[in-house]
N, C-alpha and C positions, 0 to 999 in steps of 0.2 A: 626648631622650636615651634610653639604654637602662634597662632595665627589672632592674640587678644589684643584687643585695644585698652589701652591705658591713657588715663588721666592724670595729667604735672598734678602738684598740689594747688599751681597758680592757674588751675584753671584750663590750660593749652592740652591737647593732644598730643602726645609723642610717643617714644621706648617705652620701653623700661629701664628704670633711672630711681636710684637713690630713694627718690620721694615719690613713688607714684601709688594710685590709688587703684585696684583691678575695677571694672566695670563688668 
């Protein structure tokens, strides 16, 4: 996969998950 950083909804940095937001 690629190599993007993602934003929780709460804020934190992690995966990709459910809720996240692409940056």
């Amino acid at each position: 996969g690629q190599t993007v950083e993602f934003e929780k909804t709460d804020g934190k940095k992690g995966p990709q998950a459910s809720n996240v937001i692409p940056k």
